[in-house]
C-alpha positions as CSV (number, residue, x, y, z in Angstrom):
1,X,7.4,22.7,19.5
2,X,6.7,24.4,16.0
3,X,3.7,24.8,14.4
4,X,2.7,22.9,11.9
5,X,0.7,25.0,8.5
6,X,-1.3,22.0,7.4
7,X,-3.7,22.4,4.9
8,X,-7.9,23.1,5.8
9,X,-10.1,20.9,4.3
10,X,-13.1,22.3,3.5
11,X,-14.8,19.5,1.2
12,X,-17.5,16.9,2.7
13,X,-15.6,13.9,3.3
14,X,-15.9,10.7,0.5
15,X,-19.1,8.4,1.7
16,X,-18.0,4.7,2.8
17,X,-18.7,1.8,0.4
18,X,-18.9,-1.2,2.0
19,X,-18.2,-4.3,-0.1
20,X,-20.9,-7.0,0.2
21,X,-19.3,-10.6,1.2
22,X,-20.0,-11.4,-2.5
23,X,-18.0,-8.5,-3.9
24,X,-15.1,-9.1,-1.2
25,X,-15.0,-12.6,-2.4
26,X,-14.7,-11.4,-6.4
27,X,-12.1,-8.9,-5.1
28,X,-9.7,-11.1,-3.3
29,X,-9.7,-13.7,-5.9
30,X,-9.1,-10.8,-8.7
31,X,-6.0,-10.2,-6.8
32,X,-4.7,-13.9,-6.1
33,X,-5.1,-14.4,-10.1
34,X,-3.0,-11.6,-10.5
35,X,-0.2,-11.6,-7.7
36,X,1.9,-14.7,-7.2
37,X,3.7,-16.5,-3.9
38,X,6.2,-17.9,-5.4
39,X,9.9,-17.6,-3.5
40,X,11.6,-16.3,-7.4
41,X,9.0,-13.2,-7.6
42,X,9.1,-12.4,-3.8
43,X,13.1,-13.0,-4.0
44,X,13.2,-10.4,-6.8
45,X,11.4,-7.8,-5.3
46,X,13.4,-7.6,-1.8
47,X,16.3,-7.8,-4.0
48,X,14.9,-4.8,-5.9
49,X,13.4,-3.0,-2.6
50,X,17.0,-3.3,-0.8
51,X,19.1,0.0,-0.1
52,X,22.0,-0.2,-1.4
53,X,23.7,2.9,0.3
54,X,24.8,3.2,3.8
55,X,23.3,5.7,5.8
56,X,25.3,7.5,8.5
57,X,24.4,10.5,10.8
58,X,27.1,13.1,11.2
């Protein structure tokens, strides 16, 4: 198995926010008035998400 180098961290780590119930609420319906469900926008972006060439292993 090789070794990985992977990088030291040496800062503190970022403290944890939690959201209050309020705030959760304001967040998740900031991002339902902003994203849709319709089948045209979710149609587009599998569309544009797709691979379009093959990929073999030789």
């Amino acid at each position: 198995m090789r070794k990985l180098n992977l990088p030291i961290i040496k800062n503190r780590p970022l403290e944890v926010k939690h959201l209050s119930m309020d705030d959760y609420l304001k967040f998740v319906e900031f991002n339902l008035k902003y994203t849709t469900n319709s089948r045209k926008t979710r149609n587009y972006w599998r569309r544009r998400a797709a691979v379009k060439v093959p990929f073999v292993l030789k």
